[in-house]
C-alpha positions as CSV (number, residue, x, y, z in Angstrom):
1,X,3.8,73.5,160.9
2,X,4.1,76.7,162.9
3,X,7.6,77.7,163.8
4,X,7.7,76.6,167.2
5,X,7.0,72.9,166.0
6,X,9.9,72.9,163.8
7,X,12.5,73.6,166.5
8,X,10.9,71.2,169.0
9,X,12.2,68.3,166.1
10,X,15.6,69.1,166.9
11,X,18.5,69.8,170.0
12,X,18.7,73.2,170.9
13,X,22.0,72.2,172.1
14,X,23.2,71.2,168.8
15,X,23.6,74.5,167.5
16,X,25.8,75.8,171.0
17,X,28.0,73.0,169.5
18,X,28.3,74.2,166.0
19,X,29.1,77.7,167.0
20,X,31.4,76.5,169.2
21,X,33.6,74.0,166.6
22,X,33.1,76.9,164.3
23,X,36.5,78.0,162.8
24,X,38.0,80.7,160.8
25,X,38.0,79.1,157.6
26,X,34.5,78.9,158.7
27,X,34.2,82.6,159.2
28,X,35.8,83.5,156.1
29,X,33.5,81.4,153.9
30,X,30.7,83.0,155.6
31,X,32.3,86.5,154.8
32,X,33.1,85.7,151.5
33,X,29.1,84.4,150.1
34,X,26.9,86.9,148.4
35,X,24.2,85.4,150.5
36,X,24.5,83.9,154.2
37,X,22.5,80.5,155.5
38,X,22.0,79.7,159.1
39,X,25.0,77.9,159.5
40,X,27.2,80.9,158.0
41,X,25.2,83.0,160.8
42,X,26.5,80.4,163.3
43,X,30.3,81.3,162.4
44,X,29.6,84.8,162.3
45,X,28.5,84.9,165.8
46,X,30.6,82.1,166.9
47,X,34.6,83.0,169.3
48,X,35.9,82.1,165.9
49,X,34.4,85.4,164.4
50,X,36.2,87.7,167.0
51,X,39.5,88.6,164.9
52,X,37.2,88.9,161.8
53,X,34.9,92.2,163.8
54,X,36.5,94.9,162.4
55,X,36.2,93.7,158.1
56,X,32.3,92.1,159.9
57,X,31.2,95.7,161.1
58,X,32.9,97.1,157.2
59,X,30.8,94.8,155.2
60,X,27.4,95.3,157.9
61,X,28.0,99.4,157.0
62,X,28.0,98.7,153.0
63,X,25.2,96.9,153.4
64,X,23.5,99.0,154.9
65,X,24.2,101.9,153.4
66,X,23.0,100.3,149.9
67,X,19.7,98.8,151.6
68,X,19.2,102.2,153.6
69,X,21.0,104.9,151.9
70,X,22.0,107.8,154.9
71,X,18.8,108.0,156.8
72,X,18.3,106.8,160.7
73,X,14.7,106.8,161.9
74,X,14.0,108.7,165.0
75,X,11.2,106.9,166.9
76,X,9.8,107.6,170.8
77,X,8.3,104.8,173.1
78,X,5.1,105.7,174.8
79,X,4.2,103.9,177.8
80,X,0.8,103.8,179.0
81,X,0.8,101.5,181.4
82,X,2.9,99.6,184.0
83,X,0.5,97.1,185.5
84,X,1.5,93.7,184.6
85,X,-0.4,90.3,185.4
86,X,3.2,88.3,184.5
87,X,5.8,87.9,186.6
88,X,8.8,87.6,185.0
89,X,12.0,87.6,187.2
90,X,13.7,89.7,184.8
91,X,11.1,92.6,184.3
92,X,10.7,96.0,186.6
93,X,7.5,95.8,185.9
94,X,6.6,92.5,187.5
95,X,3.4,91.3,188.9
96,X,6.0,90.2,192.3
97,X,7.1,93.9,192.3
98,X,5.6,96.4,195.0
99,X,5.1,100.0,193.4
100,X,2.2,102.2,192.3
101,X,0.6,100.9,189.1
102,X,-1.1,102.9,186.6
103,X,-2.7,103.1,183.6
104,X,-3.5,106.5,181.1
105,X,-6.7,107.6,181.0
106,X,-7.6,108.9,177.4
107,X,-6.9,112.6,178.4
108,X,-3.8,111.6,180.2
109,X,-2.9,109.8,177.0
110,X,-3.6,112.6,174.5
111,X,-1.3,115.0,176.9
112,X,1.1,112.7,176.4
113,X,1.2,113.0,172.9
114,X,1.4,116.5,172.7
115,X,4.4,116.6,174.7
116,X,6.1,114.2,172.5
117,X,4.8,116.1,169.1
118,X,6.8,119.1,170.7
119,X,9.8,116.8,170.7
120,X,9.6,116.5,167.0
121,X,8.4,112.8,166.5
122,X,6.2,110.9,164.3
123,X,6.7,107.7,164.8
124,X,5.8,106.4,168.2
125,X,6.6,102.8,169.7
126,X,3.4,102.6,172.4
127,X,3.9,99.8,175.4
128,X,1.9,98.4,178.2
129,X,2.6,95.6,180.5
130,X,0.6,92.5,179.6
131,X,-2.5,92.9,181.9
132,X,-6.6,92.6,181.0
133,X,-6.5,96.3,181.8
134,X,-4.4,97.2,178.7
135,X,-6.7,94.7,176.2
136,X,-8.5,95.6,173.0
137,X,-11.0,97.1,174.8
138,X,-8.5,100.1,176.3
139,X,-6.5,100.0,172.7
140,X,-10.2,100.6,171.3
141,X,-10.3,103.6,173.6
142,X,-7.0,105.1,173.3
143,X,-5.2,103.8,169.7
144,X,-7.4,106.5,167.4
145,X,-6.4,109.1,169.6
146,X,-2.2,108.3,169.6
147,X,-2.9,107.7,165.3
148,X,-3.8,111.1,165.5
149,X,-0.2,112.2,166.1
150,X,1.7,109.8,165.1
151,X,2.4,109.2,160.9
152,X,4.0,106.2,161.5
153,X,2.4,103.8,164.9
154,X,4.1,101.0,166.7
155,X,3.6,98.8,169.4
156,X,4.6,96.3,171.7
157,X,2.2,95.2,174.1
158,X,0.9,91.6,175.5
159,X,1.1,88.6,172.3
160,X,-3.0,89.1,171.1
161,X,-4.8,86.8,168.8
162,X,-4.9,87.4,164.8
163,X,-8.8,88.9,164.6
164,X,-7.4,91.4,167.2
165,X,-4.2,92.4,165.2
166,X,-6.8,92.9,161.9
167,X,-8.4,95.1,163.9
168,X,-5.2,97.0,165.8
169,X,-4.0,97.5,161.6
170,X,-7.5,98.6,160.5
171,X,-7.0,101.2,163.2
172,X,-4.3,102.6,162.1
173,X,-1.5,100.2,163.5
174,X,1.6,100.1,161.2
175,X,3.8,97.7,163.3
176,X,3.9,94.9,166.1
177,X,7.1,94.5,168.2
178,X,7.2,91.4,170.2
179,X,10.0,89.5,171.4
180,X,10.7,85.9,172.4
181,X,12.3,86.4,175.3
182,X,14.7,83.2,174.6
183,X,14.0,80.1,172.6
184,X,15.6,77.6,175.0
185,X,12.7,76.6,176.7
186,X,13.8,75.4,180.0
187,X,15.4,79.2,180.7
188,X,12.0,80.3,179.1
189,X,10.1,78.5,182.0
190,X,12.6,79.3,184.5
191,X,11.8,83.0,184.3
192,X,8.5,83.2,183.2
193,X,6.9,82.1,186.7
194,X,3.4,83.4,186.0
195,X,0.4,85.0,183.6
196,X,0.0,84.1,180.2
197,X,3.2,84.5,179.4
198,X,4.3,80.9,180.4
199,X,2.7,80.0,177.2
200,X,5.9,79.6,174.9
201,X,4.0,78.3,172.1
202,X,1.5,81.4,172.2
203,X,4.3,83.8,172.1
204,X,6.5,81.9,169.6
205,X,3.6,81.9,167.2
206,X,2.8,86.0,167.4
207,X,4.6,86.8,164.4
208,X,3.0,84.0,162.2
209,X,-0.5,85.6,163.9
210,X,0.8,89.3,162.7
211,X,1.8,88.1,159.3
212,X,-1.8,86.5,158.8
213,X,-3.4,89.4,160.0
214,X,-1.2,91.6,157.3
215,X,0.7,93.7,159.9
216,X,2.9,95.9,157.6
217,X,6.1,95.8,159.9
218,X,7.1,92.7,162.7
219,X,9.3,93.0,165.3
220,X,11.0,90.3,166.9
221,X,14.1,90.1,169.3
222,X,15.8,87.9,172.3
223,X,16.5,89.6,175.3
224,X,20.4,89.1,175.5
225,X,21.6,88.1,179.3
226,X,19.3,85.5,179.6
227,X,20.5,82.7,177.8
228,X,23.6,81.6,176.1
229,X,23.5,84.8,173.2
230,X,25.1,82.8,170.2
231,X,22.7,79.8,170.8
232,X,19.6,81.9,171.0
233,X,20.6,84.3,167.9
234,X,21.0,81.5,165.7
235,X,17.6,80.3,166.8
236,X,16.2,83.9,166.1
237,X,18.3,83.9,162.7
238,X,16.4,80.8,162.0
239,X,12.9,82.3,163.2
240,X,13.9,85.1,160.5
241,X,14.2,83.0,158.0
242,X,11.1,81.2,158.4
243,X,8.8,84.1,158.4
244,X,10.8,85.7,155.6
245,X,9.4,82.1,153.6
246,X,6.0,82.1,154.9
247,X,5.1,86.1,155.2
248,X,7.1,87.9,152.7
249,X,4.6,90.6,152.5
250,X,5.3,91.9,155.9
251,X,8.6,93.8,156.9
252,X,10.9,92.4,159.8
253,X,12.9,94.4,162.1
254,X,14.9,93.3,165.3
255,X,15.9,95.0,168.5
256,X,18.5,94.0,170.7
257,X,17.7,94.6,174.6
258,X,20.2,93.9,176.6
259,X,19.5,93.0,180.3
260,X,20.1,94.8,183.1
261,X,19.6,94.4,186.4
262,X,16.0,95.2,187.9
263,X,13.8,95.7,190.4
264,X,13.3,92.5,192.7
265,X,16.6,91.6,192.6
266,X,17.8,90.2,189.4
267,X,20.9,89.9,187.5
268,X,21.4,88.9,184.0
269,X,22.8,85.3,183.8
270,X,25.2,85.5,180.7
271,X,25.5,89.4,180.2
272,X,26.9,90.2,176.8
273,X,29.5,93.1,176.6
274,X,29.5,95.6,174.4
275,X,32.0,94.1,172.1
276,X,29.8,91.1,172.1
277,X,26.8,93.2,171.1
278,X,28.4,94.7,167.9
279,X,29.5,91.3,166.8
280,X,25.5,89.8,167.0
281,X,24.2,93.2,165.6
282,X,26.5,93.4,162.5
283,X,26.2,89.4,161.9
284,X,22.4,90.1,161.6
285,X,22.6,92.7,158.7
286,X,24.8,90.4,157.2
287,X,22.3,87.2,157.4
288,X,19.6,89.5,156.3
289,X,20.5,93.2,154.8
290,X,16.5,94.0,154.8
291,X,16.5,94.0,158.4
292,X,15.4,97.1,160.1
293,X,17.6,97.0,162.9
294,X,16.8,99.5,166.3
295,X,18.6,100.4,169.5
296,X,17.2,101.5,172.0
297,X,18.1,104.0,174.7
298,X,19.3,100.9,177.2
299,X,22.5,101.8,175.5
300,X,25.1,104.0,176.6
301,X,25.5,107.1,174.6
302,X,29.4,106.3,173.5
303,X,28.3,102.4,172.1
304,X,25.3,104.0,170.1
305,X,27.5,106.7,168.7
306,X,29.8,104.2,167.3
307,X,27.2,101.5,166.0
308,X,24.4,103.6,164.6
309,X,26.6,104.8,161.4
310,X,28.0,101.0,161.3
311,X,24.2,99.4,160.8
312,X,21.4,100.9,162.6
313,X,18.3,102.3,161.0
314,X,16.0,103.5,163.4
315,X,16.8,104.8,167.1
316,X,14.9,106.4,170.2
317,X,16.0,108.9,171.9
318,X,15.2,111.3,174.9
319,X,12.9,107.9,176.5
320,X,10.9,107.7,179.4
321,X,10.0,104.3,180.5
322,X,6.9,105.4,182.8
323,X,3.8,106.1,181.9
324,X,2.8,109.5,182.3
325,X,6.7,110.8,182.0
326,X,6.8,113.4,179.0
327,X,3.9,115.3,180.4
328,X,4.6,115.5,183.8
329,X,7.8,114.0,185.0
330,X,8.0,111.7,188.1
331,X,9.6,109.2,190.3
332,X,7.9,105.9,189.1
333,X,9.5,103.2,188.7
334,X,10.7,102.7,185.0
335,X,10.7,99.4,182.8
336,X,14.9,99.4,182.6
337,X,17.5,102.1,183.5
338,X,17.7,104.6,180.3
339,X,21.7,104.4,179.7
340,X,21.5,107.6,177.5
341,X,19.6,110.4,178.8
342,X,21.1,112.8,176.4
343,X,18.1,115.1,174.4
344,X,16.8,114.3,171.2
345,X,18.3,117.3,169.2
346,X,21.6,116.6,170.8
347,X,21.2,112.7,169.8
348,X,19.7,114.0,166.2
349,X,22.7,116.4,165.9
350,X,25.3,113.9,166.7
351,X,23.6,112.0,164.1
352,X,24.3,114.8,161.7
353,X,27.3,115.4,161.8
354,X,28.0,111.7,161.3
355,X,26.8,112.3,158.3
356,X,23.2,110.9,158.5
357,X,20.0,112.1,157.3
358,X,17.5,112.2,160.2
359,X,14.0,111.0,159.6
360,X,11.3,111.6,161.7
361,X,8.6,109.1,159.5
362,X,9.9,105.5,159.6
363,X,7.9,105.1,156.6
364,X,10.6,106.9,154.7
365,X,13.4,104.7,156.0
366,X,15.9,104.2,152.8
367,X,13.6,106.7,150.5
368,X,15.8,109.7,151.1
């Protein structure tokens, strides 16, 4: 039974209730186990968790400063295309959205990457929209090239079958970021209007797809704003859990996006503040301390100075969000709104003096 038939046996609803009756004594059994369920997850997340932030964000920093040691991972996205066949109400780059659409050619691609190797990184997060135009045929064309500068390669691209993935890892692919969106399926059909991506079940079962085809590192995430956060956590905390039973071999990690508005018009439903944010990050790394955890430049610079020493382990900085941007800077328009535009070695010398080791290899996350 793949994951999305298990939580199609029960009410999503359920678990809004649960968080909802949570109470302290709830929150401090929860803080007080060696080892956290689903339910405890549910308190930690839950209004009743709220006075308990501060000893929450203590315990998420020991943890991960024994999982982790010192070291943050600096990592770069790469975008190499913004033409999209979905059309999500949500996304900048949706189909519905009037702008120039482009996709790298291989030389555009490799300049690219020399601009971000003068940066400094290694490790490099590459992203398309979900279009025909940016399928295994075009990763065929330009993956081998981006290996060629990148120690460590991500990506997070358009849900692909498990043959594909073999071949993506067998290429040099370390790790596949993908994220549900939100697992309350009538908000997952109200904004997912068109393109593949109105399959739920295709994109629910990616991970299970990555962890068959061996992928060494799985990303997964919600995108917070469009659904009721605490419901759709848990749901994640419970996706967690089942790939942690089912594909042990692989590494997880999460990101937390956090909706803005975009192009086309929208706004985020249920936006989540930043206090809000700290609260479902921290609960995370207490569910699960092997969880690499990300943020992502979406963030202002004062919220990601103050959370990165509390739990995060891996972090972008100085982000374009169109393709073609290191290169040769321009006016297209970008996925999201970068919220910290700050440089790298200024970001990576903050990080210093925090007391951080900076790592620019995410395979050496909790090695130094």
């Amino acid at each position: 039974m793949s994951f999305f038939d298990e939580i199609r046996t029960e009410d999503y609803d359920e678990w809004g209730q649960i968080i909802a009756a949570a109470t302290p004594e709830d929150v401090q059994a929860a803080l007080d186990r060696p080892r956290r369920t689903v339910r405890d997850f549910a308190a930690l997340v839950s209004p009743a968790a709220v006075p308990f932030l501060p000893r929450i964000a203590g315990e998420a920093e020991r943890l991960t400063r024994i999982r982790f040691g010192q070291t943050v991972n600096m990592y770069i996205p790469l975008y190499l295309s913004n033409i999209c066949s979905n059309r999500c109400r949500y996304c900048g780059f949706a189909a519905d959205n009037h702008f120039k659409r482009r996709i790298l050619t291989p030389a555009e691609t490799e300049e690219e990457c020399l601009a971000i190797r003068k940066l400094g990184y290694e490790t490099i997060l590459v992203v398309t929209g979900e279009s025909g135009q940016s399928g295994m045929r075009y990763f065929r064309e330009v993956i081998p090239l981006i290996k060629r500068h990148a120690a460590y390669l991500m990506m997070e691209v358009q849900p692909l079958d498990t043959q594909d993935y073999r071949e993506l890892r067998e290429m040099g692919v370390d790790c596949v970021c993908v994220y549900q969106e939100t697992y309350h399926e009538p908000t997952y059909r109200e904004n997912h209007l068109g393109g593949r991506k109105t399959d739920m079940r295709y994109r629910m079962e990616t991970p299970e797809r990555l962890g068959e085809a061996g992928m060494d590192k799985i990303g997964m995430g919600i995108l917070l704003g469009l659904a009721e956060f605490r419901t759709d956590a848990v749901m994640l905390a419970r996706h967690i859990a089942y790939m942690r039973r089912h594909y042990w071999r692989s590494r997880l990690s999460l990101s937390f996006p956090r909706l803005r508005p975009a192009e086309g018009g929208f706004c985020p439903p249920f936006p989540v503040s930043e206090r809000e944010l700290l609260q479902y990050v921290c609960a995370f790394r207490l569910f699960d301390p092997e969880l690499e955890i990300s943020i992502s430049t979406r963030e202002s610079a004062s919220f990601r100075d103050m959370i990165v020493p509390l739990v995060i382990n891996s972090i972008s900085a100085g982000s374009c969000t169109q393709p073609g941007g290191y290169a040769r800077p321009n006016e297209e328009v970008p996925q999201f709104v970068i919220n910290d535009d700050r440089p790298t070695e200024e970001i990576a010398a903050r990080l210093r003096n925090a007391g951080l080791d900076v790592i620019w290899h995410s395979s050496r996350i909790g090695q130094a």
